[in-house]
MILO-261519 format. One line per 4 residues: number of its first residue (from 1); their letters; for each residue y, x, z of C-alpha. Coordinates in steps of 0.02 Angstrom, whole numbers. Layout:
! residues N
NUM> A> Y X Z; ...
END
This chain:
! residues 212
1> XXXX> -287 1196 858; -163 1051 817; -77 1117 668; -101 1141 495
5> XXXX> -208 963 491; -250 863 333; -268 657 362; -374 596 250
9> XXXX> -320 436 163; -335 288 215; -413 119 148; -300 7 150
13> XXXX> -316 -212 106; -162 -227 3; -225 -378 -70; -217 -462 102
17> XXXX> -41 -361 127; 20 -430 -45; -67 -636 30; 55 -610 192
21> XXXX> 205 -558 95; 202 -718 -26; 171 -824 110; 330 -772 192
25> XXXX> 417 -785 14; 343 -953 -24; 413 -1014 175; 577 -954 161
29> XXXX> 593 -1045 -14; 522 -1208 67; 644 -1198 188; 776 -1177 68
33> XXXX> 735 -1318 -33; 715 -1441 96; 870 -1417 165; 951 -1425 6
37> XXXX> 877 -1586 -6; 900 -1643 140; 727 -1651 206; 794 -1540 348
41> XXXX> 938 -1554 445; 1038 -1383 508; 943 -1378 669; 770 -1428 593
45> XXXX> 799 -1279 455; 861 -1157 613; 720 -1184 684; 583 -1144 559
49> XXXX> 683 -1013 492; 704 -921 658; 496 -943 656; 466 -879 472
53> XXXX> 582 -723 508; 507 -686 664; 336 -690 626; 333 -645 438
57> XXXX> 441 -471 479; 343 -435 620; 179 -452 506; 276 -331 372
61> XXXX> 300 -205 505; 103 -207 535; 86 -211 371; 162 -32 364
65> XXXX> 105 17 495; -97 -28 449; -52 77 277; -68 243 406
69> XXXX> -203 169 494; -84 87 638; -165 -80 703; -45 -161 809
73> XXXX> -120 -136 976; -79 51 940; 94 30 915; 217 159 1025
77> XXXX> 358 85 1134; 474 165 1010; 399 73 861; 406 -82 953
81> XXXX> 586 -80 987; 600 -26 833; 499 -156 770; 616 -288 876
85> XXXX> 773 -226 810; 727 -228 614; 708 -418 653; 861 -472 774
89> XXXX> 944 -373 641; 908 -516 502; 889 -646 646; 1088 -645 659
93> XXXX> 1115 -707 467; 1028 -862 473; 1179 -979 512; 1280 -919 388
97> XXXX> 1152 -930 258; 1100 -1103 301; 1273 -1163 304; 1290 -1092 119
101> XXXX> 1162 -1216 74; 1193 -1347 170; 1377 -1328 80; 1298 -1320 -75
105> XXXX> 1154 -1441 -73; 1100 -1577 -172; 1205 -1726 -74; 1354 -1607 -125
109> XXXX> 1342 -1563 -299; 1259 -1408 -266; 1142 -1313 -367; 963 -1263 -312
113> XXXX> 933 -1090 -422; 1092 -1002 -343; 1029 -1028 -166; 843 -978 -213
117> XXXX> 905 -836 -287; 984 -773 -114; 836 -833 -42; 728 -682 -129
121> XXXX> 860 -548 -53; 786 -618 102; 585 -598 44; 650 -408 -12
125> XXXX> 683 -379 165; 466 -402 213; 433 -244 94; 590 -142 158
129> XXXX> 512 -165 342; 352 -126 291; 406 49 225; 491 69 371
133> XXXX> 373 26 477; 241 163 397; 369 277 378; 402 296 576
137> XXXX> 207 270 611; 147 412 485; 235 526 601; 135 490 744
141> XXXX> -57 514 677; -204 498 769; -308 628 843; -483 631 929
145> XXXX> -520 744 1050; -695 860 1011; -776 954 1149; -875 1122 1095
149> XXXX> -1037 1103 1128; -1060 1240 1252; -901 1178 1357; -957 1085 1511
153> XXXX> -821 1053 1583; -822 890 1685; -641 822 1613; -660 894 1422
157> XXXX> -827 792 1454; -752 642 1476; -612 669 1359; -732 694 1211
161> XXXX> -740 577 1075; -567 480 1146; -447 441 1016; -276 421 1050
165> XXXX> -121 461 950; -20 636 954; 129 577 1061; 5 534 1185
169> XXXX> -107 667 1185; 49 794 1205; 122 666 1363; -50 669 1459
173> XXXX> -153 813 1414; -185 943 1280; -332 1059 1270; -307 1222 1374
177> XXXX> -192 1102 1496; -204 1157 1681; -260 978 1692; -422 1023 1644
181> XXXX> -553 1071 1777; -620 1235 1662; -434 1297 1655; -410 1267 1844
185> XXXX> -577 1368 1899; -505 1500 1769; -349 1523 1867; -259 1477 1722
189> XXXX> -327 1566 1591; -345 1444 1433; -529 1467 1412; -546 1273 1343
193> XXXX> -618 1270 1170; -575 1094 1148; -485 1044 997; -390 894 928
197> XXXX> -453 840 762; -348 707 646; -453 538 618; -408 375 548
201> XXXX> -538 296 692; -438 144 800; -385 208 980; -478 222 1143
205> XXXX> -425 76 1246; -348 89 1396; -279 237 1493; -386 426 1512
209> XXXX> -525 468 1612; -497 539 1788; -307 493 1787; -252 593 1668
END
């Protein structure tokens, strides 16, 4: 019913992906720069760096996760701490990298190129979170739920056509679940004919029908 699915791909704007990514390069290299120059102070350059990290790595990590057809509203807890971790992670080396440069900037004696240099091991990190990022959300696909049509069951009813992912299908309800009013008046017998079919469609908002 579940297994033995094949997602078809999906389309993905990796021009727009590839726009995001050098805008987060092209940030962290202003940053750089100014502070080398002296354009920034330490706590001017904490600042905006704390901001570029933050919101550039959390963009990578929808990034990924749009390449399996993840928006971020549909994001699992898991994914989100995930998500949260990837960037305290890189958070944590922005003093000593800033007190590099300001030890080698321009007032100093300092060259530029060795500091942008380091800068771009920063930039690689935006692609390494993106492929984490759709690694851990390809494992979670969608599914929609599709009623047969001679099923008229009152729940399957209002179930049909909702699209939520697998995680959260299998944590509420599943077809042939004693949650469902056809198995109840069966006694238990799974007489659903439900099924859950794999889509790249966005997810139902909001919780199921009927408190399920």
């Amino acid at each position: 019913m579940i297994r033995g699915y094949e997602l078809q791909p999906v389309e993905v704007d990796f021009a727009e992906n590839e726009r995001w990514q050098q805008s987060f390069e092209t940030s962290i290299k202003n940053i750089v720069t100014s502070l080398w120059r002296g354009v920034y102070d330490y706590y001017q350059a904490y600042e905006v760096m704390d901001l570029a990290i933050t919101n550039g790595l959390t963009r990578a990590w929808w990034d990924g996760a749009d390449d399996v057809g993840i928006q971020p509203n549909e994001l699992s807890p898991a994914e989100r701490a995930a998500m949260h971790r990837a960037i305290l992670e890189q958070r944590q080396y922005i003093d000593g990298f800033l007190t590099a440069i300001e030890q080698g900037s321009r007032a100093n004696g300092g060259k530029l190129g060795p500091l942008l240099a380091r800068a771009r091991l920063w930039t690689k990190r935006y692609e390494d979170i993106r492929q984490q990022a759709r690694a851990m959300a390809g494992e979670d696909q969608k599914a929609r739920w599709v009623r047969d049509a001679k099923d008229s069951c009152r729940t399957c009813i209002a179930l049909d056509g909702k699209v939520k992912r697998f995680s959260y299908w299998h944590n509420h309800v599943l077809p042939n679940s004693n949650k469902l009013e056809c198995v109840k008046s069966a006694n238990g017998v799974p007489v659903c004919r439900c099924t859950l079919e794999p889509t790249d469609e966005r997810c139902s908002p909001g919780p199921l029908p009927m408190g399920l």
